[in-house]
C-alpha positions in Angstrom: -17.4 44.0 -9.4 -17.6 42.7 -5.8 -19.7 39.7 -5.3 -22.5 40.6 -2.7 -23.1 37.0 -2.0 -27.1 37.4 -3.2 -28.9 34.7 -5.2 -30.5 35.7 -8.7 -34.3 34.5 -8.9 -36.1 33.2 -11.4 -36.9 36.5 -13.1 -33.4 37.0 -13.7 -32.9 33.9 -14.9 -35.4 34.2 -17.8 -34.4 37.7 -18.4 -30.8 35.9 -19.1 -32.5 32.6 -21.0 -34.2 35.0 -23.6 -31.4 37.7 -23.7 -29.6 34.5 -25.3 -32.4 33.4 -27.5 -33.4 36.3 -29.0 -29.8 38.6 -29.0 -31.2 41.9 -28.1 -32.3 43.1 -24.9 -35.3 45.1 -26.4 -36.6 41.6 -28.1 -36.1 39.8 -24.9 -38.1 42.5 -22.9 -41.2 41.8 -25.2 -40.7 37.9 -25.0 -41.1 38.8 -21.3 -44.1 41.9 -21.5 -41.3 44.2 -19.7 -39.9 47.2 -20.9 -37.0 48.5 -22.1 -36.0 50.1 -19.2 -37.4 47.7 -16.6 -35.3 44.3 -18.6 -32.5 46.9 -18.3 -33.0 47.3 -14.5 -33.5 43.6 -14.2 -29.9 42.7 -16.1 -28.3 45.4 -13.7 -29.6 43.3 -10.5 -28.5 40.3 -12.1 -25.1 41.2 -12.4 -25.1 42.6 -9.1 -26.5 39.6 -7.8 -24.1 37.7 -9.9 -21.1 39.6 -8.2 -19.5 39.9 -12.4 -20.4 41.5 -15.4 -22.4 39.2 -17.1 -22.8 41.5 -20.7 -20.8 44.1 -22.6 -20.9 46.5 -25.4 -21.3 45.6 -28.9 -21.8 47.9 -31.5 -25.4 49.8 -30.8 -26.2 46.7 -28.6 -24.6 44.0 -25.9 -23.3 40.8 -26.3 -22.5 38.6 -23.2 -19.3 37.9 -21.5 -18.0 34.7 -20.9 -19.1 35.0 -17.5 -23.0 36.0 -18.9 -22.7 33.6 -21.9 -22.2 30.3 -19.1 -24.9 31.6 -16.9 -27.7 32.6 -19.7 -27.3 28.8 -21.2 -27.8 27.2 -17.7 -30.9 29.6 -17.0 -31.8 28.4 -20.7 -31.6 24.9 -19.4 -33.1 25.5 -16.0 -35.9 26.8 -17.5 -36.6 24.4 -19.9 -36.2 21.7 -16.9 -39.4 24.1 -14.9 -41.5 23.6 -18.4 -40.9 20.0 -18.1 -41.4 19.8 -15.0 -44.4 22.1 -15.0 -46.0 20.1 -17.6 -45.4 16.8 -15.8 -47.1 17.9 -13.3 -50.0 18.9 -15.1 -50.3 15.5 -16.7 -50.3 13.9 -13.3 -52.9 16.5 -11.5 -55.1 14.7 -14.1 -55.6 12.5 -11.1 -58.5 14.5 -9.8 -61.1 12.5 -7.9 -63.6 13.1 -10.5 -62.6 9.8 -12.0 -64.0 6.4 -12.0 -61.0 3.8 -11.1 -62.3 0.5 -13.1 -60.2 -2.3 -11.7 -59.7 -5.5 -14.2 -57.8 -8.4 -13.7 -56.9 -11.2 -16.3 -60.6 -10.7 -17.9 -59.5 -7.2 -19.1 -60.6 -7.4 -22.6 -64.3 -7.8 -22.1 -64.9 -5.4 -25.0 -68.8 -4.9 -23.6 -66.7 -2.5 -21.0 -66.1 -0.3 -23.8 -70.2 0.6 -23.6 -70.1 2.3 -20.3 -66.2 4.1 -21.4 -67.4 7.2 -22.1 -70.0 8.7 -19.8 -72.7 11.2 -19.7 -71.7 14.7 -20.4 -71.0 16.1 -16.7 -70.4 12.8 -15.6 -66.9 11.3 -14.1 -64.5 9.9 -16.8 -64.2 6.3 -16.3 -60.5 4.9 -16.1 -59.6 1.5 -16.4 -56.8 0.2 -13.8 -54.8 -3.0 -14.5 -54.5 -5.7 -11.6 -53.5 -9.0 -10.7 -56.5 -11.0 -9.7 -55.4 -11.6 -6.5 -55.0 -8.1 -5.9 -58.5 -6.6 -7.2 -60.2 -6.6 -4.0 -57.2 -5.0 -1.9 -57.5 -2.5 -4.2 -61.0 -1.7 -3.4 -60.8 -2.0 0.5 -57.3 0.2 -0.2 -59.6 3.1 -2.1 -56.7 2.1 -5.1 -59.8 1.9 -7.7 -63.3 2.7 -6.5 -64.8 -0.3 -8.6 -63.5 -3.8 -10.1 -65.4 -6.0 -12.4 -64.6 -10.1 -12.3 -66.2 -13.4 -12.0 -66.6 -15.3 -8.5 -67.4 -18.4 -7.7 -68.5 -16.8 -4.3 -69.0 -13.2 -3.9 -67.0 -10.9 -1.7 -67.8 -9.9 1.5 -67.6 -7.0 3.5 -68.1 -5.1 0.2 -70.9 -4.2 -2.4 -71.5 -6.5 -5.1 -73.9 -5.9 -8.4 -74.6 -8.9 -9.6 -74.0 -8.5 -13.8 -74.7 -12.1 -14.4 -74.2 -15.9 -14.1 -71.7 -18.1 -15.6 -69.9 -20.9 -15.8 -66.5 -22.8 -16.7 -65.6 -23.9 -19.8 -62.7 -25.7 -22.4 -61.2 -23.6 -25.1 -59.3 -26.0 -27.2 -58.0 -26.1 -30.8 -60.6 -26.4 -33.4 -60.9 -29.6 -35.2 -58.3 -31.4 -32.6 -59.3 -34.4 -30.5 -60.4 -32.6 -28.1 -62.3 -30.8 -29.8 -64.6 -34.0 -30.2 -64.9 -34.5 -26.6 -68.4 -33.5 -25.5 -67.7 -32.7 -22.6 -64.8 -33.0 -21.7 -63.1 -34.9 -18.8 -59.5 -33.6 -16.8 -58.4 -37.0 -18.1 -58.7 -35.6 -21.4 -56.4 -33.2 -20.4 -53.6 -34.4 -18.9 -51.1 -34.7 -21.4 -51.8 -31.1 -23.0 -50.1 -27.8 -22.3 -52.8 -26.4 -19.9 -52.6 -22.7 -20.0 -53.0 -21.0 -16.9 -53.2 -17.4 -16.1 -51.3 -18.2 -12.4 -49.5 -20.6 -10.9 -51.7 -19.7 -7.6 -54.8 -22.2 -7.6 -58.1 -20.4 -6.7 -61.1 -21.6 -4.8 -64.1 -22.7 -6.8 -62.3 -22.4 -10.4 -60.6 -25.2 -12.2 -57.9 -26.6 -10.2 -60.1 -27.0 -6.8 -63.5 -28.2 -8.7 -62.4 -29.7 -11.9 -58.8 -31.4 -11.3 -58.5 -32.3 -7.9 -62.3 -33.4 -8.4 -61.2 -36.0 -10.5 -58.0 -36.6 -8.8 -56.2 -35.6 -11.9 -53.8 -32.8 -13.2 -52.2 -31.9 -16.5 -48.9 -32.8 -16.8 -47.3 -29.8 -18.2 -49.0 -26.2 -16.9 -47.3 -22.9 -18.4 -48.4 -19.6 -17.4 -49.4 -16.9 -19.7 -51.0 -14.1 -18.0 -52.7 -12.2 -21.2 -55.7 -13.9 -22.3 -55.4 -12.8 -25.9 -52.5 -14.6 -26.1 -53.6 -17.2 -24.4 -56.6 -17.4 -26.6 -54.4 -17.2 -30.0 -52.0 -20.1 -28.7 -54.8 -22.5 -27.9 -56.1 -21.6 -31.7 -52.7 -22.6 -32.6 -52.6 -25.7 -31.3 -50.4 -24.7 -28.6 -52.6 -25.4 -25.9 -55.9 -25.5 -24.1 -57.3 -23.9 -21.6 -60.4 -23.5 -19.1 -61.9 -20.1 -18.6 -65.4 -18.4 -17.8 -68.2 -19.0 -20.8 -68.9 -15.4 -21.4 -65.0 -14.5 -21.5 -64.6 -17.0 -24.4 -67.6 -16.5 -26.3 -67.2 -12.5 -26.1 -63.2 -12.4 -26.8 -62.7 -15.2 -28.9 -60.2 -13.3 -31.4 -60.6 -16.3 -34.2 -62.4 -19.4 -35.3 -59.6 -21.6 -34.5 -60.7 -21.9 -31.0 -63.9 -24.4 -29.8 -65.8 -24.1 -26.6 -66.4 -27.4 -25.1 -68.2 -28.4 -22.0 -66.8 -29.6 -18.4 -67.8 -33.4 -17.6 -69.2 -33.4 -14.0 -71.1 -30.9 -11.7 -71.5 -27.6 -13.3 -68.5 -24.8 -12.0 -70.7 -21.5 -11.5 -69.5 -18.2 -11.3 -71.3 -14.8 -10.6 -69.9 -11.7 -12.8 -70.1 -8.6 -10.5 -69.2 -5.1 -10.3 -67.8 -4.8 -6.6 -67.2 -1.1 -4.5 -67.2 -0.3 -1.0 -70.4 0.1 1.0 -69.5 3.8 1.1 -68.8 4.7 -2.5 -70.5 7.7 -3.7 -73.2 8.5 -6.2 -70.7 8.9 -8.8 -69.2 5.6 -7.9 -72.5 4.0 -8.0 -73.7 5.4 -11.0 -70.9 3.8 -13.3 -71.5 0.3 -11.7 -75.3 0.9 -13.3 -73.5 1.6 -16.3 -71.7 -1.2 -16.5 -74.2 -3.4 -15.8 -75.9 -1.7 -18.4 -73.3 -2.7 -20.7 -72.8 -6.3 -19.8 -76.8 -6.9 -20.1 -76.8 -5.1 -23.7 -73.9 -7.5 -24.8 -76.0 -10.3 -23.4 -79.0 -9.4 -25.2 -77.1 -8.8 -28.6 -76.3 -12.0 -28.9 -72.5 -12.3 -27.9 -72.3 -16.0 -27.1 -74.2 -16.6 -30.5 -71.9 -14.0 -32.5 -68.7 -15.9 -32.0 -69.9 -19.5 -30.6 -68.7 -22.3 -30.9 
């Protein structure tokens, strides 16, 4: 044969993946819904195409050349890199913009969220997006996520804020330690235990600004640990202590070995709210009443009095 200098498609290329799998042209056709005489037609192009013969007679059927034999395995693999590839895609046009993007920071294991997880039948799916705290309202203004949920001592501007509900700062610290007789506690108190912090970046109107620095007075030794189960477990193990938002410890507390102790001084307010842009839509603004559903229910359950202190 001459080589005609033409490519073979994708048809030929399954005719050739299955001709391999299945050992008869016949079979292949069916894998295919061709007939006989139409996969026939096809491996004729092929080989044209191909410029060699690609199979040859075997008995009452063909088997393929050495030629055919490196061709039909790297159409075999070609096409099981398109399946891949065609289900990848698939799993990432998932992304529709029916979806809810629900952006938490370090506070991400408020399990009261779960309550507005699953919505109404017809509704949007809600998602739940991961970010650094720093990052959460970027990622509104950005159209990253179309909602985040955190505390604030101050609430954002230039955005829409539903107010879920008030709070304040408190001390998680070991159970039966010192401190844990310290009612309430002073930063004094503090200053030569591990403080656990969930970033080295000191925020406005949380702990550093109004409770440290208000008493002129910082722990000596500050480690970061940016998950706050784990930094909820280490304080229960004696490993540390911390100072987070009431409702986050009182809600997520994941054993008794932690106690909830007051702040000496001025209380340090913050205002849970579920934040979007001014233009969201009616799906958009239907999950925040949702959520704030949620978060009142868990208020009204009890939460604080389930695991308190």
């Amino acid at each position: 044969m001459h080589p005609v200098h033409m490519s073979l498609d994708r048809t030929h290329l399954q005719l050739l993946a299955a001709l391999r799998e299945f050992g008869r042209l016949g079979d292949a056709a069916r894998s295919l819904h061709l007939s006989p005489s139409a996969a026939s037609h096809r491996l004729a192009e092929a080989e044209k195409r191909a410029g060699t013969r690609l199979t040859e007679p075997h008995g009452r059927g063909i088997r393929f050349t050495r030629a055919g034999e490196h061709l039909a395995a790297s159409a075999a693999e070609l096409e099981r890199t398109i399946e891949r590839a065609m289900l990848t895609t698939r799993w990432i046009g998932t992304d529709e913009p029916t979806r809810i993007r629900v952006g938490l920071g370090f506070f991400d294991t408020a399990g009261w969220l779960l309550d507005s997880f699953t919505p109404p039948p017809g509704e949007p799916r809600i998602e739940l997006i991961r970010l650094g705290d720093h990052n959460l309202l970027d990622a509104v203004r950005a159209d990253e996520v179309d909602i985040v949920v955190a505390p604030w001592p101050k609430l954002p501007t230039g955005l829409h804020n539903v107010a879920l509900g008030a709070d304040q700062l408190v001390a998680a610290v070991p159970a039966g330690s010192h401190l844990d007789t310290a009612m309430p506690i002073e930063a004094s108190d503090l200053y030569e235990a591990t403080f656990l912090a969930s970033d080295y970046r000191a925020s406005r109107g949380f702990e550093f600004h109004e409770f440290f620095l208000a008493a002129d007075i910082v722990p000596a030794t500050v480690v970061q640990v940016q998950s706050l189960e784990m930094m909820l477990r280490l304080v229960g193990n004696g490993d540390g202590v911390t100072i987070q938002p009431s409702r986050v410890l009182r809600w997520n507390r994941p054993h008794q070995s932690v106690s909830i102790v007051p702040l000496a001084g001025r209380s340090i307010s913050l205002e849970w709210s579920a934040t979007h842009r001014r233009d969201a839509s009616e799906e958009v603004v239907a999950a925040v009443d949702r959520i704030a559903q949620a978060f009142a229910a868990e208020a009204e359950r009890g939460g604080e009095k389930r695991v308190g202190a």
